[in-house]
mmCIF file of the N, C-alpha and C atoms, coordinates in Angstrom:
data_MODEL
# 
_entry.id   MODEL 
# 
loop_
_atom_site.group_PDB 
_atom_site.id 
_atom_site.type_symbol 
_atom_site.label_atom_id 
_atom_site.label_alt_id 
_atom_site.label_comp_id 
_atom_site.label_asym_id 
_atom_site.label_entity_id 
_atom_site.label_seq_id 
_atom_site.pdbx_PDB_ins_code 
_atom_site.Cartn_x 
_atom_site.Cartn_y 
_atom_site.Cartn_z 
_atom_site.occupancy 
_atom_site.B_iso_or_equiv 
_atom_site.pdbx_formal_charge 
_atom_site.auth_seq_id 
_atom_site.auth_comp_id 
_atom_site.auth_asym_id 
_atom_site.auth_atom_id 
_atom_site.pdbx_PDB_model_num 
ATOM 1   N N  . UNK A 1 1  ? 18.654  1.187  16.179  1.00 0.00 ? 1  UNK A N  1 
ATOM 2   C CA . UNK A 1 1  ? 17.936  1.625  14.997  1.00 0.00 ? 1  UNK A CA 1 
ATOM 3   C C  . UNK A 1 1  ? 17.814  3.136  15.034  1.00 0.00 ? 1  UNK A C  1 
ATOM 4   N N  . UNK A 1 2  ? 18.077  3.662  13.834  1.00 0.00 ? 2  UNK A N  1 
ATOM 5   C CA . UNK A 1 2  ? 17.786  5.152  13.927  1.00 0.00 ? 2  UNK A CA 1 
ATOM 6   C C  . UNK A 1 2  ? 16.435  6.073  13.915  1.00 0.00 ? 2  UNK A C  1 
ATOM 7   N N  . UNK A 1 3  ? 16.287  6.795  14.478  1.00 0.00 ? 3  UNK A N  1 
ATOM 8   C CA . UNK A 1 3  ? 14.768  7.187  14.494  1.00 0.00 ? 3  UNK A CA 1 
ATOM 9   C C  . UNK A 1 3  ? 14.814  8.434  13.190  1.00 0.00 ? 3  UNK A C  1 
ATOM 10  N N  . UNK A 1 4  ? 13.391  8.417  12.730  1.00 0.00 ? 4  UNK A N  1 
ATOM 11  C CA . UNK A 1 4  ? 12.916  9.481  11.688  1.00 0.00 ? 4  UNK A CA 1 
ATOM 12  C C  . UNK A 1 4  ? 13.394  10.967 12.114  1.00 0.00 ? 4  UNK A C  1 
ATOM 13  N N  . UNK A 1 5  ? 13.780  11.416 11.234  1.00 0.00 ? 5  UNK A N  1 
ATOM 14  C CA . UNK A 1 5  ? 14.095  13.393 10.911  1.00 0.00 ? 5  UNK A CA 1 
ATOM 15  C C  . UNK A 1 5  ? 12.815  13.742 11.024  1.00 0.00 ? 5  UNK A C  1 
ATOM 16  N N  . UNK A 1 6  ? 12.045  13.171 10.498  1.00 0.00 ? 6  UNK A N  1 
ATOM 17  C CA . UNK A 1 6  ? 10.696  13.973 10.549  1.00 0.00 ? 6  UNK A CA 1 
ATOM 18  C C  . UNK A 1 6  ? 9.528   13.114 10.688  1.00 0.00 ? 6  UNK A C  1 
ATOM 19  N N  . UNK A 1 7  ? 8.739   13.846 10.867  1.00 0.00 ? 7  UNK A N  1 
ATOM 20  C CA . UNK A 1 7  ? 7.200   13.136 11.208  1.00 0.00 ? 7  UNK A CA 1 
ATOM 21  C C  . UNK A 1 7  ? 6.549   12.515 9.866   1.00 0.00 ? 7  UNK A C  1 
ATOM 22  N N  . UNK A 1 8  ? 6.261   13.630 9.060   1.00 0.00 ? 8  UNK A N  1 
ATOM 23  C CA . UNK A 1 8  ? 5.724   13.706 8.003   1.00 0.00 ? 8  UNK A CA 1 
ATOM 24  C C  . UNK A 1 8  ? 6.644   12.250 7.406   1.00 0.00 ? 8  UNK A C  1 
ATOM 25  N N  . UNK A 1 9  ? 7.854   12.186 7.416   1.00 0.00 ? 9  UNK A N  1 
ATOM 26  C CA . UNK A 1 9  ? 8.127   10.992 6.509   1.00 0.00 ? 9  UNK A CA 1 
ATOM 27  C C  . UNK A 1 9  ? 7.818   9.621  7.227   1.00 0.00 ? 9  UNK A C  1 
ATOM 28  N N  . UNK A 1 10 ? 7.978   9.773  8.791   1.00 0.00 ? 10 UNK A N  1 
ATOM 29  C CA . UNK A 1 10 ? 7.222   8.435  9.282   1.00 0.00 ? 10 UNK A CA 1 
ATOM 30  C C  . UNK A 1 10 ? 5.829   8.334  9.283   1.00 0.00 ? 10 UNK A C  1 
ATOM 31  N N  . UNK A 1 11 ? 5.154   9.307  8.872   1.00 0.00 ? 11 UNK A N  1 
ATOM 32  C CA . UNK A 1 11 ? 3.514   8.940  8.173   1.00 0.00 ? 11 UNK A CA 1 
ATOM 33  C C  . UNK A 1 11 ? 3.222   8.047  7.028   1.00 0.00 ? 11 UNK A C  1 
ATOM 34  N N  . UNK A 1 12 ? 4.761   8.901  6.113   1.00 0.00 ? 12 UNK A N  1 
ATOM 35  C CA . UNK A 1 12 ? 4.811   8.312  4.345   1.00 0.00 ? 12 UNK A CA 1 
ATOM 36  C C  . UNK A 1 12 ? 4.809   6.816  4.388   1.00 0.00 ? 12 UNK A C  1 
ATOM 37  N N  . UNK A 1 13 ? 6.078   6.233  5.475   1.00 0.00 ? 13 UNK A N  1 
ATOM 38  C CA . UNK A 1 13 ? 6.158   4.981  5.153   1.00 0.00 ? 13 UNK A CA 1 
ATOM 39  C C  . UNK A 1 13 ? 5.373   3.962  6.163   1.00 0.00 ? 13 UNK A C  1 
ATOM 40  N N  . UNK A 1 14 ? 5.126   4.626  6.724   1.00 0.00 ? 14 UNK A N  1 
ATOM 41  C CA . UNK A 1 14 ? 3.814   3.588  7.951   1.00 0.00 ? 14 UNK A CA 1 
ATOM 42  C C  . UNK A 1 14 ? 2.594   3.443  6.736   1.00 0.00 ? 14 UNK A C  1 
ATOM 43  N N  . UNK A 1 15 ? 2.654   4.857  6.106   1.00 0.00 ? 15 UNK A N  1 
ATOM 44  C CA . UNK A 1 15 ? 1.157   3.996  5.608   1.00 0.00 ? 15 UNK A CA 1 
ATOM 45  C C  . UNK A 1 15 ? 1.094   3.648  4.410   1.00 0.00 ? 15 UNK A C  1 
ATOM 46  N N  . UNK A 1 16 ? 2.947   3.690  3.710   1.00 0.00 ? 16 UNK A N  1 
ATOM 47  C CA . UNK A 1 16 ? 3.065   2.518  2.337   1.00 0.00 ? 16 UNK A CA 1 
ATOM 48  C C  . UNK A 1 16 ? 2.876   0.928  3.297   1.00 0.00 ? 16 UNK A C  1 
ATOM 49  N N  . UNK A 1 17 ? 3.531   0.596  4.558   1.00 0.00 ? 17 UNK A N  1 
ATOM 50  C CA . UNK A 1 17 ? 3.271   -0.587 5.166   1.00 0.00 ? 17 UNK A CA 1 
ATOM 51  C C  . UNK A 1 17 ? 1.848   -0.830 5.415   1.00 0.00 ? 17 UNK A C  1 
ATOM 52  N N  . UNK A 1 18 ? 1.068   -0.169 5.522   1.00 0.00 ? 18 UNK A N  1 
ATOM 53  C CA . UNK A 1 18 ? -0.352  -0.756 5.747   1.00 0.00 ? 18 UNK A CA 1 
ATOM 54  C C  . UNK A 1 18 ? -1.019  -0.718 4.674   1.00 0.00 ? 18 UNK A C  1 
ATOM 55  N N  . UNK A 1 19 ? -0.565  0.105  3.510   1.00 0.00 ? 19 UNK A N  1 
ATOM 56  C CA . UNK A 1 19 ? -0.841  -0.421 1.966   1.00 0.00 ? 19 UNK A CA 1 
ATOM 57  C C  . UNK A 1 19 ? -0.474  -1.667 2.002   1.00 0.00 ? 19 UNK A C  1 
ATOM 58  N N  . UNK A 1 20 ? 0.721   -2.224 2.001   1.00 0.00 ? 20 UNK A N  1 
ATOM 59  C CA . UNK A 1 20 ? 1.086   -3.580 1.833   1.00 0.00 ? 20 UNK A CA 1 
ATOM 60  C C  . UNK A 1 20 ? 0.714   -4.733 2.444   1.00 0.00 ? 20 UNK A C  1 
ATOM 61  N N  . UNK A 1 21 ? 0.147   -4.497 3.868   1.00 0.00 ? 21 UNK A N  1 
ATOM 62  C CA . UNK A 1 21 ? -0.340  -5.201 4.550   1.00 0.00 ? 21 UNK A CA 1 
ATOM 63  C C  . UNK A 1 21 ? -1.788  -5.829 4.173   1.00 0.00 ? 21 UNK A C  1 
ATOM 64  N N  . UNK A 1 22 ? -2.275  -4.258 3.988   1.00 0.00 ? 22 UNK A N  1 
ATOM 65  C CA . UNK A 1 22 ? -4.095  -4.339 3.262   1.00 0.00 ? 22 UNK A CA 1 
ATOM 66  C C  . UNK A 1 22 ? -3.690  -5.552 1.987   1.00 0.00 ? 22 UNK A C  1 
ATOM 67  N N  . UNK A 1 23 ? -2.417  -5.248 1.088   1.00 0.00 ? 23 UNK A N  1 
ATOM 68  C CA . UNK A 1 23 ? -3.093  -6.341 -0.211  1.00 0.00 ? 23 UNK A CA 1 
ATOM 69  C C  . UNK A 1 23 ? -2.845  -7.237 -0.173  1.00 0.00 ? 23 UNK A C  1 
ATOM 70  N N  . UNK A 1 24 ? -1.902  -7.792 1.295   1.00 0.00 ? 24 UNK A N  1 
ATOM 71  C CA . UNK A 1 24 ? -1.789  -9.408 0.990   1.00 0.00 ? 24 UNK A CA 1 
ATOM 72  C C  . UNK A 1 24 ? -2.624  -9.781 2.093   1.00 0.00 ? 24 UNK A C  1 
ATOM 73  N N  . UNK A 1 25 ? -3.607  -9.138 2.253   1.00 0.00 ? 25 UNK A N  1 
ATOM 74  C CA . UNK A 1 25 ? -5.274  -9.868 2.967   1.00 0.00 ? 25 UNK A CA 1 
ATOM 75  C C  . UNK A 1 25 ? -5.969  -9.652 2.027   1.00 0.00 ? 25 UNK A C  1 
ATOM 76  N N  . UNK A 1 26 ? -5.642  -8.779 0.817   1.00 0.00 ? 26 UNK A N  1 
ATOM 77  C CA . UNK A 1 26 ? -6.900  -9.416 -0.472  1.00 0.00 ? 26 UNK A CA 1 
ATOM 78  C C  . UNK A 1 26 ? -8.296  -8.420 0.221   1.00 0.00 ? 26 UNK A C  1 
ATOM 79  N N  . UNK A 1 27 ? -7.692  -7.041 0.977   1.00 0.00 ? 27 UNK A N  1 
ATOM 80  C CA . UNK A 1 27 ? -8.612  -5.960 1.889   1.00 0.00 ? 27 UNK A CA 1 
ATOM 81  C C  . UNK A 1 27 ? -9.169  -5.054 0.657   1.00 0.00 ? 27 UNK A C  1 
ATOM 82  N N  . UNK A 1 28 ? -8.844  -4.443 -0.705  1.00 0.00 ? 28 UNK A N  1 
ATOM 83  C CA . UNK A 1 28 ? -8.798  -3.571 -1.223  1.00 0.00 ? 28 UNK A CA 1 
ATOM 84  C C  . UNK A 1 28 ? -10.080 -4.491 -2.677  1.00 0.00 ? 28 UNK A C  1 
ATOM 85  N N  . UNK A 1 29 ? -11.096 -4.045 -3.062  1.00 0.00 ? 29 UNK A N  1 
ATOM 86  C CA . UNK A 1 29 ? -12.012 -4.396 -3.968  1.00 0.00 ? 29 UNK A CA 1 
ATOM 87  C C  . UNK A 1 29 ? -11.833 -4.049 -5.266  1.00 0.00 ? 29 UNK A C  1 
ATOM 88  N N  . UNK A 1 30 ? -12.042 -4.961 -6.018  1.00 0.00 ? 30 UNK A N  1 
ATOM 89  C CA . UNK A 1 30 ? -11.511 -5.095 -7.949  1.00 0.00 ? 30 UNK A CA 1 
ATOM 90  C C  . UNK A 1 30 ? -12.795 -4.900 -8.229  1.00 0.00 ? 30 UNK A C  1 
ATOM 91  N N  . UNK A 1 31 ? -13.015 -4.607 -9.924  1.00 0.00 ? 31 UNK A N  1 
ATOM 92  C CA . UNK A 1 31 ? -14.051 -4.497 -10.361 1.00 0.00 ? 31 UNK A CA 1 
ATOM 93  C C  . UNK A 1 31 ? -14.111 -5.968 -10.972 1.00 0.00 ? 31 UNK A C  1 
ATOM 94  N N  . UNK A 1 32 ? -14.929 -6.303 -10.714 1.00 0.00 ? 32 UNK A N  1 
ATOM 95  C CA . UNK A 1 32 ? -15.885 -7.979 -10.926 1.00 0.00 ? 32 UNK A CA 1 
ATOM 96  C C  . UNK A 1 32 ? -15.434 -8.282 -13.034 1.00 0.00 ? 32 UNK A C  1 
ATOM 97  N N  . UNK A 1 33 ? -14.933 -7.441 -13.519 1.00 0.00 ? 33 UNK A N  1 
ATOM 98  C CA . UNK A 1 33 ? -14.463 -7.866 -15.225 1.00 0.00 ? 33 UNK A CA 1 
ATOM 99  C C  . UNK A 1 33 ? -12.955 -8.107 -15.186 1.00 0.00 ? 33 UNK A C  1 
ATOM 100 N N  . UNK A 1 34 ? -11.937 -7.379 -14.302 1.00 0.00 ? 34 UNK A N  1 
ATOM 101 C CA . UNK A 1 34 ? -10.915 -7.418 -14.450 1.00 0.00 ? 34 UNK A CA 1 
ATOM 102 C C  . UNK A 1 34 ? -10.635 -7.419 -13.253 1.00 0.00 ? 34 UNK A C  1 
ATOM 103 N N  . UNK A 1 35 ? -9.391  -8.809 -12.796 1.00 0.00 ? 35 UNK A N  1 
ATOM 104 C CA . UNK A 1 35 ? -8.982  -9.612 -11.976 1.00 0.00 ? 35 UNK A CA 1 
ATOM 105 C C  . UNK A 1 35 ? -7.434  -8.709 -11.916 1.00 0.00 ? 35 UNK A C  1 
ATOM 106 N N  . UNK A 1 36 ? -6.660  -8.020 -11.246 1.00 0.00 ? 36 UNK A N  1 
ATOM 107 C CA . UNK A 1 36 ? -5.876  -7.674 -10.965 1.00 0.00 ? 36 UNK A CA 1 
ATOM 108 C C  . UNK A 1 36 ? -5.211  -8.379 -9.830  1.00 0.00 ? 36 UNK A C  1 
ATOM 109 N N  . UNK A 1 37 ? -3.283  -8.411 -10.057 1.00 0.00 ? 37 UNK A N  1 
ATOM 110 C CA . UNK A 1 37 ? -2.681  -9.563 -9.475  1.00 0.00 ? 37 UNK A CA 1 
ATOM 111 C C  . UNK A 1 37 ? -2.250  -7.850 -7.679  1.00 0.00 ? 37 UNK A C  1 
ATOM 112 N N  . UNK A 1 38 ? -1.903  -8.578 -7.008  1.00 0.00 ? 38 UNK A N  1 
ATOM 113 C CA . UNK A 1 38 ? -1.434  -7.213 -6.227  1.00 0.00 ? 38 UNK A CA 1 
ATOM 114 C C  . UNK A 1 38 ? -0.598  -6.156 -6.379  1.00 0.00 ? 38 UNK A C  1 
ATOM 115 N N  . UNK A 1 39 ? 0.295   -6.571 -7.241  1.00 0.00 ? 39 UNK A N  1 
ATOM 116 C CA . UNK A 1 39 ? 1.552   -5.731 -7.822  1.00 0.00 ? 39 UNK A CA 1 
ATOM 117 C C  . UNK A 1 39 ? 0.579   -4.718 -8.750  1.00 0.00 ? 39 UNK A C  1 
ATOM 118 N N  . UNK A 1 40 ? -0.201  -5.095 -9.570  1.00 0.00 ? 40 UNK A N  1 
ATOM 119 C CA . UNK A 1 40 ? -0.951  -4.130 -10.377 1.00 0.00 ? 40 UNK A CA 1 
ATOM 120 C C  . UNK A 1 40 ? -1.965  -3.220 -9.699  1.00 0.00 ? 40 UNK A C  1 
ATOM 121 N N  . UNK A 1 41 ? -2.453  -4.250 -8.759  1.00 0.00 ? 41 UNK A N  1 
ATOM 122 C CA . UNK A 1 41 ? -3.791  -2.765 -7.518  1.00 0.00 ? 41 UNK A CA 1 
ATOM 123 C C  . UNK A 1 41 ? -2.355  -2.058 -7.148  1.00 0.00 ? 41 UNK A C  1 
ATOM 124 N N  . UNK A 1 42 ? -1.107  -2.230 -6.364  1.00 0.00 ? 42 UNK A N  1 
ATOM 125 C CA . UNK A 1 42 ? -0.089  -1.632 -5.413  1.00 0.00 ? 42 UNK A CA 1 
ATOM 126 C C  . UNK A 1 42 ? 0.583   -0.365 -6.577  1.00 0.00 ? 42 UNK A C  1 
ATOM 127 N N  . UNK A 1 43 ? 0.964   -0.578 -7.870  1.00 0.00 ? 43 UNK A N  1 
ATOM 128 C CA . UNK A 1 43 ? 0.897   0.480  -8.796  1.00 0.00 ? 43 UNK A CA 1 
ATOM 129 C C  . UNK A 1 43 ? -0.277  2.092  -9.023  1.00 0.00 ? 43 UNK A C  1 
ATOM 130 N N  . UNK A 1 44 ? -1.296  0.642  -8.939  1.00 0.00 ? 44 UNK A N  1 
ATOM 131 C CA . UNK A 1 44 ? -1.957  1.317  -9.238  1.00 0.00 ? 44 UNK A CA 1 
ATOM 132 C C  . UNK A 1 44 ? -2.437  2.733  -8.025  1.00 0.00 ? 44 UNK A C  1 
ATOM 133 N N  . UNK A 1 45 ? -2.542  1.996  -6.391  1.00 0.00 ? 45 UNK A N  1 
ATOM 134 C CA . UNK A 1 45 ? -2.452  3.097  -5.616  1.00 0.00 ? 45 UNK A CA 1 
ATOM 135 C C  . UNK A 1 45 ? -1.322  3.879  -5.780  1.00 0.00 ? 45 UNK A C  1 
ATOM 136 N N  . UNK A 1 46 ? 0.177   4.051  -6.265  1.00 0.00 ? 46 UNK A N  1 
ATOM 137 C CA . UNK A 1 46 ? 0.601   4.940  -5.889  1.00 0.00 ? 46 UNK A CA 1 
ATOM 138 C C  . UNK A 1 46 ? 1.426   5.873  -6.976  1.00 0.00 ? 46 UNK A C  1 
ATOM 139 N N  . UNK A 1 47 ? 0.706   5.249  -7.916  1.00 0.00 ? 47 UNK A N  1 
ATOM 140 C CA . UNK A 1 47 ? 0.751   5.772  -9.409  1.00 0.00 ? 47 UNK A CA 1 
ATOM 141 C C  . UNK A 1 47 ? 0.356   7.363  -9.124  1.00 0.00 ? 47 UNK A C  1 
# 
């Protein structure tokens, strides 16, 4: 496996993976009127 050029970009994607990790444990809080599916919170962080 090849290792990262840089640091900074193995920060970027370690912590899109622990974004992803957090929403399929249902870790990240909705507002109690509108029920958002994960694809729409996962937009929405990186909108």
């Amino acid at each position: 496996m090849l290792g990262f050029k840089s640091f900074r970009r193995t920060q970027t994607i370690l912590a899109g993976i622990e974004r992803v990790s957090m929403l399929g444990k249902g870790q990240y809080s909705q507002p109690e009127d509108k029920t958002l599916s994960p694809a729409e919170i996962f937009y929405r962080l990186t909108a």
